[in-house]
LUMSEVEX-160119 format. One record per residue: residue number from 1; z, x, y of N, C-alpha, C in turn; residue in one letter. Coordinates in steps of 0.2 Angstrom, whole numbers. Atoms other than C-alpha are relative to their C-alpha. Last residue first. Layout:
    i   n.pz   n.px   n.py  ca.pz  ca.px  ca.py   c.pz   c.px   c.py  aa
  NUM      Z      X      Y      Z      X      Y      Z      X      Y   a
...
***
This chain:
    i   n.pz   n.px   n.py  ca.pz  ca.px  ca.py   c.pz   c.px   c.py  aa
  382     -1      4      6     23   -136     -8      0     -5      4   x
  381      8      0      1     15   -121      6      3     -8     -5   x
  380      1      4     -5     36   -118     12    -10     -4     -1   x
  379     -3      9      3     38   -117     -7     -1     -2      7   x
  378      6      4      6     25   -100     -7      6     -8      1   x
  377      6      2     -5     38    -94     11     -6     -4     -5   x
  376      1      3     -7     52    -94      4     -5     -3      1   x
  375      1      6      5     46    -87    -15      2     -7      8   x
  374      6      4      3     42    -73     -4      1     -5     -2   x
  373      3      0     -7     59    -69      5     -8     -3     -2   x
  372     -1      7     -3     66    -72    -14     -1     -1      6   x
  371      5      5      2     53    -59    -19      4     -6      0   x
  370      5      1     -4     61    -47     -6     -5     -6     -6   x
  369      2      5     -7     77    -51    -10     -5      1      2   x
  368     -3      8     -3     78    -47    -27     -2     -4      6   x
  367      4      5      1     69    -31    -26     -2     -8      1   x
  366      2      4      8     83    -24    -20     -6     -4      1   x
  365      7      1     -3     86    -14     -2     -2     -1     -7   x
  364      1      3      4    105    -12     -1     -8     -1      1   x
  363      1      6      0    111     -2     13     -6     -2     -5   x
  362      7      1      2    115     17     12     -2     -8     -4   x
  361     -3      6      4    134     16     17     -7     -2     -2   x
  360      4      6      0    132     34     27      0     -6     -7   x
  359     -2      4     -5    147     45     28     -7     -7      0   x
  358     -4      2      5    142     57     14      5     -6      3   x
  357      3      3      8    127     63     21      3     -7      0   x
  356     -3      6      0    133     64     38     -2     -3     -6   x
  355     -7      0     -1    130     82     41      4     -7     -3   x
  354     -3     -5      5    115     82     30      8     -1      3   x
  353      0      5      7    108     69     42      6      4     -5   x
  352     -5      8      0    113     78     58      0     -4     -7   x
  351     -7     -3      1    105     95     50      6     -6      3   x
  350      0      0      6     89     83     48      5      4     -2   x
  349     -1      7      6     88     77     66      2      0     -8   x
  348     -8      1     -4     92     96     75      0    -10     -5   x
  347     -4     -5      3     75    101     64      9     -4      3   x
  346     -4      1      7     67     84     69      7      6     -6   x
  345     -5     -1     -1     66     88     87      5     -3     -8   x
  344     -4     -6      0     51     94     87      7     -2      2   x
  343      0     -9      6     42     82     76      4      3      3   x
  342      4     -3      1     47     66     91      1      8     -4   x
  341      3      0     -5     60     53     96     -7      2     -4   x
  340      2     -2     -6     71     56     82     -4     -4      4   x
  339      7      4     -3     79     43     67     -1      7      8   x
  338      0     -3     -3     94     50     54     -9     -2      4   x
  337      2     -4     -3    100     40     40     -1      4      8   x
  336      4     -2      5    106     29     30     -4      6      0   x
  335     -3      5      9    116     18     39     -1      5     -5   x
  334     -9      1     -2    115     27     57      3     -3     -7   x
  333     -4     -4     -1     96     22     55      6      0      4   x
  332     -4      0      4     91      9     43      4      6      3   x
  331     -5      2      3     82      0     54      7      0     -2   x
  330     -3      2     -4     71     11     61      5     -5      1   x
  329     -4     -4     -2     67     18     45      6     -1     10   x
  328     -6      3      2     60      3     40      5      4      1   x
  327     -3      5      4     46      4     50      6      1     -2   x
  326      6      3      1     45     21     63      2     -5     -8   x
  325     -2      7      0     59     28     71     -4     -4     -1   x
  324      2      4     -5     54     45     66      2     -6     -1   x
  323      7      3      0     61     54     52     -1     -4     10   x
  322     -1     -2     -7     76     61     44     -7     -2      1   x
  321      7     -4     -4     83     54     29      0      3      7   x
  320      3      0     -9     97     53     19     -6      3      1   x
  319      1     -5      0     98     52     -3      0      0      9   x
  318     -7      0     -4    108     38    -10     -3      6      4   x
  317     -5     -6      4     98     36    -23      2      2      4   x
  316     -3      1      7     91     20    -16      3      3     -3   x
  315     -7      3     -2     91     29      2      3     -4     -6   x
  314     -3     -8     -2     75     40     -7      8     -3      1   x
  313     -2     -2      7     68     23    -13      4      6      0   x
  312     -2      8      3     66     16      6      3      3     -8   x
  311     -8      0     -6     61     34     14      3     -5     -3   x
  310     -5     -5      5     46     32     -1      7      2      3   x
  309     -2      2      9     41     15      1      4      5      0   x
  308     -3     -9      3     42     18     21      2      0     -7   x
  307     -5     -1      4     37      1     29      4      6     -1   x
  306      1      9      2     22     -4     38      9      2      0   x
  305     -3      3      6     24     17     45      1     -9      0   x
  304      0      8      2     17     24     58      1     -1     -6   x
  303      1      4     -6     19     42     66      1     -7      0   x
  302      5      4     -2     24     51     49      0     -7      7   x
  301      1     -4    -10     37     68     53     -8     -7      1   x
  300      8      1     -2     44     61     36     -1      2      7   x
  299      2      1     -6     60     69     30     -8     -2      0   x
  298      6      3      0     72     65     14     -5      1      7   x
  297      2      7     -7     88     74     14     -8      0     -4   x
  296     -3      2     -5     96     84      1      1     -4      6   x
  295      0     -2     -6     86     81    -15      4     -2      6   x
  294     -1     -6     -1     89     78    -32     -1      6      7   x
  293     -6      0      2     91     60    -33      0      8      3   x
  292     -4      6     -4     74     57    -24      9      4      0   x
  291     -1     -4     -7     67     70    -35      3     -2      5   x
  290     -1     -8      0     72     62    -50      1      5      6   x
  289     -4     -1     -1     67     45    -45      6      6      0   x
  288     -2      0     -9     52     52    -44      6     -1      0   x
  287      0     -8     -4     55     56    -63      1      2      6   x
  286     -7     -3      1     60     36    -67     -1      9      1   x
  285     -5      1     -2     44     32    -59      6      1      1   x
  284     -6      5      4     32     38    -68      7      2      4   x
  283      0      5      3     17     45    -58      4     -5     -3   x
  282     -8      2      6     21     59    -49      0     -6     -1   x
  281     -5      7      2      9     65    -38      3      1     -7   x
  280      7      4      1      8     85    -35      2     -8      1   x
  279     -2      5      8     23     94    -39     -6     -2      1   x
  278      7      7     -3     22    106    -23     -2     -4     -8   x
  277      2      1      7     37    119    -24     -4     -7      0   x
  276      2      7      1     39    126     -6     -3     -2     -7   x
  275     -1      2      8     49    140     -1     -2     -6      1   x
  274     -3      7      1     46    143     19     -3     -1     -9   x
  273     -6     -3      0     43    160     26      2     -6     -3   x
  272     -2    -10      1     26    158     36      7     -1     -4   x
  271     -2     -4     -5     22    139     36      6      6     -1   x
  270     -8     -2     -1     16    131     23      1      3      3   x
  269     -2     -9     -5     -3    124     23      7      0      1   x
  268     -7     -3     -6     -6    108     14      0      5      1   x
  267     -4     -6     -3    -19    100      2      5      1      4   x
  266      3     -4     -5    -23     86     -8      5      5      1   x
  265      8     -4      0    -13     75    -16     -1      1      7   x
  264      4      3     -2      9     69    -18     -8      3      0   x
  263      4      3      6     26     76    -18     -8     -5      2   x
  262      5      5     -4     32     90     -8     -1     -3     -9   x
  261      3      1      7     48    100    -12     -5     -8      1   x
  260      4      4     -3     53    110      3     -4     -2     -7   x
  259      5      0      8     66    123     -2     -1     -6      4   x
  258      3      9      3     76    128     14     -5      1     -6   x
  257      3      2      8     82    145     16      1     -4     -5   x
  256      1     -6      2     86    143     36      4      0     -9   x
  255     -4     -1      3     82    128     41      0      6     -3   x
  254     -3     -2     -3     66    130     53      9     -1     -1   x
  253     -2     -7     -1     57    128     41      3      2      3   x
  252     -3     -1      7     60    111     35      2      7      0   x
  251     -7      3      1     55    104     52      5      3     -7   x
  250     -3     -5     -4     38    116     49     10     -3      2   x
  249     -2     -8      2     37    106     35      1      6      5   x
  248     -7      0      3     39     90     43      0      5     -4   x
  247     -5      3     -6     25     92     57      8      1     -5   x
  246     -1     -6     -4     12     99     45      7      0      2   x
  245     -6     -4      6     17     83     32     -2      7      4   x
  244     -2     -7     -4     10     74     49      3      4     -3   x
  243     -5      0      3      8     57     39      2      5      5   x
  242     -4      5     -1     -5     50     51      8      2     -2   x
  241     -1      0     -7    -17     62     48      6      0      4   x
  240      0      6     -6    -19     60     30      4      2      7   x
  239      2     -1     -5    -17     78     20     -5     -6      7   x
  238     -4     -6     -1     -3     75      8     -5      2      8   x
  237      5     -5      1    -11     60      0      3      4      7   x
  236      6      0      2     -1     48     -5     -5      6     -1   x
  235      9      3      0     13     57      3     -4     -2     -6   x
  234      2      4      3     32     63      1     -6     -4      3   x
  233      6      2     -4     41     77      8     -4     -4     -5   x
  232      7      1      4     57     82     -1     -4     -5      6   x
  231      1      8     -4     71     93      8     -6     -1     -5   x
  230      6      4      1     82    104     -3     -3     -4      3   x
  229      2      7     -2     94    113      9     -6     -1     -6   x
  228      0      3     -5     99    134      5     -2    -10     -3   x
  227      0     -3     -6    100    148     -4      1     -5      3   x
  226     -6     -2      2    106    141    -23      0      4      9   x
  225     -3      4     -8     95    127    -22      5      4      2   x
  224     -4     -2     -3     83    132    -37      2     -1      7   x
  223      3     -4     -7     76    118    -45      5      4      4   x
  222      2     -7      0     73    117    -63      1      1      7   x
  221      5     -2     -3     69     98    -64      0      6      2   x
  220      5      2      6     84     94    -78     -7      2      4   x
  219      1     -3      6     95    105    -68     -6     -2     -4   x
  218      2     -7      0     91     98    -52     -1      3     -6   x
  217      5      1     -3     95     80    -56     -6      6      0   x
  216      3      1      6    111     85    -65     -8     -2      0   x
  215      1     -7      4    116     93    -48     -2     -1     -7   x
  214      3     -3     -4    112     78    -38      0      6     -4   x
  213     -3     -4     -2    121     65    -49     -6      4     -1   x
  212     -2     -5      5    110     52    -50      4      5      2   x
  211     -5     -7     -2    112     34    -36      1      2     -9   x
  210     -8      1      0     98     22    -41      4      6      2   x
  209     -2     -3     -6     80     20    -41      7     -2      2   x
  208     -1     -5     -1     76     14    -58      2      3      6   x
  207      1     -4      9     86      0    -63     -4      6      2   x
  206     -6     -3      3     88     -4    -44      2      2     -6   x
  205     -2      0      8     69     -7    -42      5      4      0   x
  204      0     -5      3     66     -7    -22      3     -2     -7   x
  203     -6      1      4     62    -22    -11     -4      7     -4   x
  202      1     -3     10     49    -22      1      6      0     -3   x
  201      1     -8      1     55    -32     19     -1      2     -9   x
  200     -1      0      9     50    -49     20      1      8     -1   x
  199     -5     -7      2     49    -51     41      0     -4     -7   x
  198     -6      0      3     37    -66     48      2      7     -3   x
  197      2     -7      4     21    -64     61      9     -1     -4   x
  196     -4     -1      1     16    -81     68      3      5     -5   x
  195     -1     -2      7     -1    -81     76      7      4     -1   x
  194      1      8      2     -4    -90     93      3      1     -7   x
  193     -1      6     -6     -9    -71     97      0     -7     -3   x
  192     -7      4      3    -10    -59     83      2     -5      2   x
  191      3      5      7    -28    -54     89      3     -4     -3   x
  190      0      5     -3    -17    -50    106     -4     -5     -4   x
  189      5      3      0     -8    -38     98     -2     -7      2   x
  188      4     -4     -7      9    -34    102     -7      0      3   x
  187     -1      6     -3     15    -45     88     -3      3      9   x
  186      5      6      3      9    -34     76     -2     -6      8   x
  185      6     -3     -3     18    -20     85     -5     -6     -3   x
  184     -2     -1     -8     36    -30     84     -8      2      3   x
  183      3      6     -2     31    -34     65      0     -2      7   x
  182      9      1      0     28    -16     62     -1     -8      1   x
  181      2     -3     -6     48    -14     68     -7      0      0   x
  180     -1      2     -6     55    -28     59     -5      4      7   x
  179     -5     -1     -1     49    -23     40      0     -1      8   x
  178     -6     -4      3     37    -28     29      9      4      5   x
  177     -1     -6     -2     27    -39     40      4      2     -5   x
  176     -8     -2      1     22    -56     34     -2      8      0   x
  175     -2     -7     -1      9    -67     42      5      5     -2   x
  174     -7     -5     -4      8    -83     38     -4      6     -5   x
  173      0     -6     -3    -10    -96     38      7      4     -2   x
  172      0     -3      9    -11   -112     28      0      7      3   x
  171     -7      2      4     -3   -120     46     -2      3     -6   x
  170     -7      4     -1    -20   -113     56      6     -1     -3   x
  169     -5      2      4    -33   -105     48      5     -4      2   x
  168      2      4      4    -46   -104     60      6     -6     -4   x
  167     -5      5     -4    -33    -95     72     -2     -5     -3   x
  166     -6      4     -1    -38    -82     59      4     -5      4   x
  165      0      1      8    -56    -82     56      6     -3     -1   x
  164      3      7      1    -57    -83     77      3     -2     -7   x
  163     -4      5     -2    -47    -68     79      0     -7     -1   x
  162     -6      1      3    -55    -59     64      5     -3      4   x
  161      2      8      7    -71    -63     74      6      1     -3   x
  160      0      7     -2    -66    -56     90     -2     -4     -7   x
  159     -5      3     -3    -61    -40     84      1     -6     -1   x
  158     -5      3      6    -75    -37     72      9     -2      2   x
  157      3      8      4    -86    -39     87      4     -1     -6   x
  156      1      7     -5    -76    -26     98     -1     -4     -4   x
  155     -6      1      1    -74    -13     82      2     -6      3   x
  154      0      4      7    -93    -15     78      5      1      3   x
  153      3     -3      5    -97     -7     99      2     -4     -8   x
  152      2      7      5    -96    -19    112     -2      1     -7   x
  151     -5      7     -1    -88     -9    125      0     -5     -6   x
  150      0      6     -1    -99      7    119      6     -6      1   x
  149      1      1     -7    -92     25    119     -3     -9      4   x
  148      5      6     -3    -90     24    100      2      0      8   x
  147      3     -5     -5    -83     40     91     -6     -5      2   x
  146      8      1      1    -81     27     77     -1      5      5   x
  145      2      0      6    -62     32     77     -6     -2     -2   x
  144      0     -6      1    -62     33     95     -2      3     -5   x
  143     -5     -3      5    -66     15     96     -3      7      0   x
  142     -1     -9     -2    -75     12    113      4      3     -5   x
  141      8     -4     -3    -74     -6    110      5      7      2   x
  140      5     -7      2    -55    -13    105     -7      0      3   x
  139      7      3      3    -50    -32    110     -5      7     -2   x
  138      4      5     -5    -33    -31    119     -5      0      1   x
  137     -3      4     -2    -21    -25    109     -2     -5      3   x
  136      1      7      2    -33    -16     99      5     -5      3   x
  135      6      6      2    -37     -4    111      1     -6     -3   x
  134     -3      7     -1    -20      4    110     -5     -4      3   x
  133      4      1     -6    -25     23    105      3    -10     -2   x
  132     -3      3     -8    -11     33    101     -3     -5      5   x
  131     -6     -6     -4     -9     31     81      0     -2      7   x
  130      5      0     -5    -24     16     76      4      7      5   x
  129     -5     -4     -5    -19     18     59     -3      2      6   x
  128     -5      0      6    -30      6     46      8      3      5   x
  127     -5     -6      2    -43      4     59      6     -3     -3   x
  126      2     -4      5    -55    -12     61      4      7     -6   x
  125     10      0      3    -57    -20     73     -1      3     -1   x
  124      5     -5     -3    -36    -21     73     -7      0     -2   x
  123     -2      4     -7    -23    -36     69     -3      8      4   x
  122     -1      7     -1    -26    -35     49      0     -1     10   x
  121      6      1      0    -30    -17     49     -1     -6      2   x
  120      1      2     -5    -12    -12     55     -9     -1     -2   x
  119      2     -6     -5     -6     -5     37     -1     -7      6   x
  118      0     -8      3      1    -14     22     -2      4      6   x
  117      3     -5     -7      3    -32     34      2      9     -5   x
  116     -7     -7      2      6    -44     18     -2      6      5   x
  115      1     -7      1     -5    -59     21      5      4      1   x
  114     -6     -3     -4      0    -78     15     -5      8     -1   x
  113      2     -4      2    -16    -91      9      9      5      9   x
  112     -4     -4     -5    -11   -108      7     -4      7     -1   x
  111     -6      0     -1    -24   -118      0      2      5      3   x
  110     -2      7     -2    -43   -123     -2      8     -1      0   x
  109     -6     -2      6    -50   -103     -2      3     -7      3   x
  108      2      5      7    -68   -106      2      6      0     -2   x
  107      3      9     -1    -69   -105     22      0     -4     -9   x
  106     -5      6     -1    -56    -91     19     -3     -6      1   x
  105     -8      1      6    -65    -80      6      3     -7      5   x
  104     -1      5      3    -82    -85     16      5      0     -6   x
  103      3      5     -1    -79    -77     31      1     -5     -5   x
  102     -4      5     -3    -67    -63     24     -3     -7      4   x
  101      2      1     -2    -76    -55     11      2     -6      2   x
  100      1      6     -2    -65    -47      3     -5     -1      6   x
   99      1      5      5    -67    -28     -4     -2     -5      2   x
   98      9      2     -1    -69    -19     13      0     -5     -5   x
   97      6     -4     -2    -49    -15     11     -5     -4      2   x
   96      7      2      1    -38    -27      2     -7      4      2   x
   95      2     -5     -4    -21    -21      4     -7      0     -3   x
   94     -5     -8     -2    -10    -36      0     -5      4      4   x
   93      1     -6     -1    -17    -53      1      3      7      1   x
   92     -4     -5     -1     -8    -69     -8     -4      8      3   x
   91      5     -8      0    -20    -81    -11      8      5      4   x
   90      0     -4     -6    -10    -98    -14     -2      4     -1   x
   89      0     -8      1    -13   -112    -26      2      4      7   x
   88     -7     -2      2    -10   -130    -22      3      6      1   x
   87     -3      1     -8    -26   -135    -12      8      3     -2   x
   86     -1      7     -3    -34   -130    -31      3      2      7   x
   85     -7      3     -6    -41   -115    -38     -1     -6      3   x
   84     -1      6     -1    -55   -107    -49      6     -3      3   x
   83     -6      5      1    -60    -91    -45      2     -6      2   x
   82      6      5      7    -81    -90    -40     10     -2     -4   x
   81     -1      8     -2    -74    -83    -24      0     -7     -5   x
   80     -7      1     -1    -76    -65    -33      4     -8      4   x
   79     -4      4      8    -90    -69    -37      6      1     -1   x
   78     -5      7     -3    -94    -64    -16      0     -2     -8   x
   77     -3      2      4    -94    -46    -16      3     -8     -2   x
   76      4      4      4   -107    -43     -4      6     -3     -7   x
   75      4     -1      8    -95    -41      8     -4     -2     -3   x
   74      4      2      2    -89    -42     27     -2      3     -8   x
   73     -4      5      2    -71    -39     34     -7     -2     -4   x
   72      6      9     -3    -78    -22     39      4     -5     -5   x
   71      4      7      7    -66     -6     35     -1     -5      3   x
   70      0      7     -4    -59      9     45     -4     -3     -4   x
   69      5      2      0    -50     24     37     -2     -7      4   x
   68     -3      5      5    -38     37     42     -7     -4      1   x
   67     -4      6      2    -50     47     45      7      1      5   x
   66     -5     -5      3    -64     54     55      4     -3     -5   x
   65      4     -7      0    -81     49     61      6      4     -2   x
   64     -4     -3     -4    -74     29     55     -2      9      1   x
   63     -2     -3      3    -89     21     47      4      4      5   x
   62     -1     -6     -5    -95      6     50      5      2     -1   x
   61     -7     -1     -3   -100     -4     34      1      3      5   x
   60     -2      3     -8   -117    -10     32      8      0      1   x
   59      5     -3     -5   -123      5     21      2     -5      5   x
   58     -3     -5     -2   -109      2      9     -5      3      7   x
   57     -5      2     -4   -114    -16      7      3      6      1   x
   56      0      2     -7   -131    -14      3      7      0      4   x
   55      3     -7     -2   -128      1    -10      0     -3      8   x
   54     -4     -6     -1   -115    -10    -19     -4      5      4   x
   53     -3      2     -3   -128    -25    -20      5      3      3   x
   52      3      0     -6   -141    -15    -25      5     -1      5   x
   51      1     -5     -4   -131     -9    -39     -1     -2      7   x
   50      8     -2      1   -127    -28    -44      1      7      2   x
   49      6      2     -5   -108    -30    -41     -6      2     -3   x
   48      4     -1     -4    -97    -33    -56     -3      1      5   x
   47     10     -2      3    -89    -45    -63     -1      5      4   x
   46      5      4     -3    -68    -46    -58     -6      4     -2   x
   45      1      4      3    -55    -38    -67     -4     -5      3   x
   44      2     -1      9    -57    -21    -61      1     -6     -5   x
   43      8      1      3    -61    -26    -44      2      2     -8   x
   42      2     -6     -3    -40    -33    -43    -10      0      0   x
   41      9     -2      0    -34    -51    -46     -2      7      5   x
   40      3     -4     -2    -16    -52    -51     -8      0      0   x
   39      4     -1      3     -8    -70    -57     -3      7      5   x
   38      2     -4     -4      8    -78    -55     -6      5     -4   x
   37      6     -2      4     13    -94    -64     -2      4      6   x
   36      5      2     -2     30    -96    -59     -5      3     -2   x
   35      4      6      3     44    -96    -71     -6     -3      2   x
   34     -3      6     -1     57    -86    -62     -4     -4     -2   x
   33     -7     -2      0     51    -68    -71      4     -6      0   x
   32      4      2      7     32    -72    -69      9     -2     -2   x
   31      4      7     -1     37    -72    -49     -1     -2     -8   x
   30     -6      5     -3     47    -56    -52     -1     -7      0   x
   29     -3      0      7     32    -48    -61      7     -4      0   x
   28      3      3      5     20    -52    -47      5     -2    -10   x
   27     -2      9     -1     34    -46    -34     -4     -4     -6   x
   26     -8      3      0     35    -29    -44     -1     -8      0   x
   25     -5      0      6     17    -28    -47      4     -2      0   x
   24      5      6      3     12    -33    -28      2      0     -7   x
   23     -1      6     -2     23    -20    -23     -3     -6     -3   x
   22     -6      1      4     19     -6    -34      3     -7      3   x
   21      1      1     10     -2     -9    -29      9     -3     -2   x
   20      2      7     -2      5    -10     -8     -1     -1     -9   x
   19     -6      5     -2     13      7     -9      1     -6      0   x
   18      3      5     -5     -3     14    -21      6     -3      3   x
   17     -2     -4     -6      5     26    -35     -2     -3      7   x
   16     -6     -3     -4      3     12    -45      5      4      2   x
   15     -2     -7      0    -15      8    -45      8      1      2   x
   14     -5      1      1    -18    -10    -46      4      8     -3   x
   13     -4     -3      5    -31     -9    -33      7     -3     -3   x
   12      6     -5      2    -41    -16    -21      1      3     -6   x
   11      1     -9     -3    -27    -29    -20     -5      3     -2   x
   10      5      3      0    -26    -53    -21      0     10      3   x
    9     -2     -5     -5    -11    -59    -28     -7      4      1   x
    8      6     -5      2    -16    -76    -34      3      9      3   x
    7     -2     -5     -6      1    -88    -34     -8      6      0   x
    6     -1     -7      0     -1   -104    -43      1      6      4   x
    5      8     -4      0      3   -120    -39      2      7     -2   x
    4      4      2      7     20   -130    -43     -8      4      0   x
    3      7     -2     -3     31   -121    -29     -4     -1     -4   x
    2      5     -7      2     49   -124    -32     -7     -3      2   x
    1      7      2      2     60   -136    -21     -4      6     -3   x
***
């Protein structure tokens, strides 16, 4: 049975260096692909807000006293509702931030709508990466992240209403996690509760992220490896909390005359004695693939992961990682890689990778199947 409505996909951005941006793309272009009418709505093709209105709505956001970030489900952004649609169509939510204005998006959107879990915002009061604190299990107040001592403070009350909003929904409702181990902590949650959390893992472009040969990869990027391990560290933004790119460079140093080849913004501090060539972001994707191809292992030292775009593209070119047991990494280790406990034991994790390079069957992760996991779920809405 195909899916006669349309599909809206619905992100902050179509930025794609953004994990959540490239995804939506892919599957947007996949869905155009098999002959569905598939359609991206970002703010750059929506009206406007008035000044005032962008001035009101940043002033009534609550604001996390540190990062990662934390964001209100209310907006003034509401012409964005003003999208035409039938009971047919589906909203597709990726990584939405503050933008939607989730009261009256769901009281107005008259079909299916499926969410895409990019971070833990969806089933917390508020935070993006909640790390050690497990308040939202069981109804947040005293967020740490607002430096809130109150029971009842805005994370509390945006708890209880995002529970309502979505038990609201009922059957036009699913949940879809990217990978098994963030739909385990989803489900943990007790905002989650009643609420059906499904698996669609990201899919990777095997036309660009593919097995290169290593030493022609090098050559064309110039990278001396003649003393020792290339590892590549990979962020958004380099000095997000969460990632702990400290954690995985000292892990890098403690190879002796490793090269550590960072990708991604902002800052970083390297630790005494440690070769590091710092690229920046890297926008076209056949390059990254580059690094990918031309690095030894892959290590994250990040706490929480939905997924692991770049751990995920890294095992496309056939590269090992080393990492915490976090999304998709949890999965794929023993296949593909290498999974610790915790940062200090990743040095002894990342010369186990290396040792078993050449022994791991780096399991399949194509695009294909995640927009046939989508096209599932838009025809179960038909």
């Amino acid at each position: 049975m195909s899916h006669a409505g349309r599909i809206f996909h619905f992100n902050v951005t179509d930025w794609h260096l953004s994990g959540a941006a490239r995804l939506m793309l892919d599957l947007d272009a996949g869905l155009r692909a098999a002959g569905l009418d598939s359609r991206v709505i970002t703010p750059r093709n929506q009206p406007p807000r008035p000044l005032l209105q962008k001035i009101r709505a940043r002033l009534s956001r609550p604001r996390a006293k540190r990062q990662p970030p934390f964001t209100g489900i209310r907006s003034t952004f509401t012409r964005l509702h003003a999208v035409e649609h039938t009971a047919a169509d589906i909203a597709h939510l990726h990584w939405t931030g503050d933008w939607l204005d989730w009261p009256s998006f769901f009281a107005g959107w008259k079909g299916r709508i499926v969410v895409t879990l990019h971070d833990a915002a969806v089933f917390t009061g508020g935070c993006h990466v909640p790390g050690d604190c497990e308040k939202h299990l069981e109804g947040c107040g005293r967020c740490p992240q607002l430096a809130s001592r109150r029971a009842s403070d805005p994370s509390a009350r945006q708890w209880r209403e995002k529970r309502a909003l979505l038990r609201s929904l009922g059957p036009r409702l699913a949940l879809v996690a990217p990978s098994g181990h963030f739909a385990a902590l989803a489900r943990r949650s007790l905002l989650a509760d009643r609420l059906e959390v499904k698996v669609v893992r990201n899919g990777i472009r095997p036309s660009i992220f593919a097995r290169t040969d290593r030493a022609s990869a090098r050559r064309i990027l110039d990278l001396d490896t003649e003393t020792g391990p290339v590892a590549l560290v990979v962020a958004t933004h380099l000095d997000q909390p969460h990632k702990r790119v400290p954690d995985a460079l000292g892990a890098v140093a403690a190879l002796p005359g490793s090269l550590a080849v960072l990708i991604g913004e902002n800052g970083f501090t390297a630790p005494p004695g440690l070769r590091v060539r710092a690229v920046g972001p890297v926008s076209d994707p056949r390059l990254l693939s580059l690094y990918y191809a031309a690095a030894d292992v892959f290590v994250s030292a990040a706490h929480s992961e939905p997924f692991g775009l770049a751990l995920a593209e890294a095992v496309a070119c056939r590269t090992p990682f080393a990492s915490l047991p976090v999304g998709v990494a949890a999965e794929l280790a023993g296949a593909a890689g290498e999974t610790c406990a915790s940062a200090d034991l990743l040095p002894e994790t990342i010369r186990l990778a290396l040792a078993r390079r050449e022994s791991y069957t780096y399991p399949r992760l194509g695009i294909e199947d995640c927009i046939r996991g989508y096209l599932d779920l838009y025809r179960e809405a038909a």
